[in-house]
N, C-alpha and C positions, 0 to 999 in steps of 0.2 A: 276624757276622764274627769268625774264630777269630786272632788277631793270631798268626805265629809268630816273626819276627825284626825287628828296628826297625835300622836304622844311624841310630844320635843324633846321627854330626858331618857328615851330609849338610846340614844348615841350617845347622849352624858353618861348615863350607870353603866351600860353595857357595850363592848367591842364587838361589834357583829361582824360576822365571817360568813353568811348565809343570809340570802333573802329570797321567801319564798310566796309567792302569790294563790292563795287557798280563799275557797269560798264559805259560807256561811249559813245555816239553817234558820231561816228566820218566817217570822206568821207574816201576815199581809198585813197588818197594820203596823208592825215594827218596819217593814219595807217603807210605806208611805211616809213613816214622822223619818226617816233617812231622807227620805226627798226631801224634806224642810230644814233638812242638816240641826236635829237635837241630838246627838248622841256623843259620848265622853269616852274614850279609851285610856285614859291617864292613869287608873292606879290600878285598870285591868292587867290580867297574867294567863296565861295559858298553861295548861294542865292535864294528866293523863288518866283517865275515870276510864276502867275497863274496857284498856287496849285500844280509845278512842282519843281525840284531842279535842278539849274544850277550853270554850274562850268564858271565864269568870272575871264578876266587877264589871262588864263592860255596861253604862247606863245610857238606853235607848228610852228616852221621854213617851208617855203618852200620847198618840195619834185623838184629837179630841172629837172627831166623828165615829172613833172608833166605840166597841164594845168593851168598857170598862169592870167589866164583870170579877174577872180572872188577872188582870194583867200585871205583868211582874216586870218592872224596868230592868233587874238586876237579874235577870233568870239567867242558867248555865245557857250555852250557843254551843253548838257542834259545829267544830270545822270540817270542810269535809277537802280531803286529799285525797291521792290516790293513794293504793295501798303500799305499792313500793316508798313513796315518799314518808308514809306515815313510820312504816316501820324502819326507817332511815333517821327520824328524828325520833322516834320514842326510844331508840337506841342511843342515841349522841346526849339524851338527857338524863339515863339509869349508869351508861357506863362510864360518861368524858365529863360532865360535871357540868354542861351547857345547860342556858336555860331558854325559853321560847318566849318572843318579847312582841306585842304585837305595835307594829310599826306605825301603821295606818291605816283608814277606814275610807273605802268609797266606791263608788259606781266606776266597771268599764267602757268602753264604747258602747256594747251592746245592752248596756244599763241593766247589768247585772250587778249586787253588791258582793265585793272582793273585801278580804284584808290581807295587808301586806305583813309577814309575820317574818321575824327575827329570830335567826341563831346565834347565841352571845353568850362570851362568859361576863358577869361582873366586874366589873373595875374596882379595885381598893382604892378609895378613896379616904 
């Protein structure tokens, strides 16, 4: 497991009670600059845009052989879950007041790119 990005104050702000391992829609050149570990998850959040779950703010650097045509460091990412799980946490976050915190970013064995995402409520700080 190739670690690429960590958010350190997801266990500062928030008390997680839930960790869930979901994967991620990404083009082939946002894949590649992963390999070279440029990507920020720090003041990303996750969010519910027509009954799906997406991952916003999260910044994946320009891959520089790539086609810089179109590219959008900051673009929405769909996570993709199953559907029982989805509608398991789109419900924990309309009805219990929970919020979806994304943990960490990285490759698994089979170097596929994962994020490890959080269920938490806020801490009063």
């Amino acid at each position: 497991m190739k670690t690429i990005a960590v958010n350190k104050k997801a266990n500062f702000n928030y008390s997680i009670t839930d960790k869930i391992e979901a994967g991620l829609v990404l083009t082939g050149s946002e894949v590649k600059s992963l390999r070279i570990v440029t990507a920020s998850i720090k003041e990303s959040y996750i969010g519910e845009k027509e009954s799906e779950l997406w991952l916003f703010n999260c910044h994946i650097s320009e891959y520089k052989s790539s086609n810089t045509k179109n590219f959008d460091p900051l673009r929405q990412r769909k996570i993709l879950l199953s559907k029982k799980q989805k509608n398991k946490l789109i419900g924990s976050l309309n009805k219990d007041g929970f919020s979806l915190v994304p943990m960490s970013l990285y490759f698994n064995n089979r170097g596929i790119a994962k994020i490890l995402v959080g269920l938490g409520k806020g801490k009063k700080l």
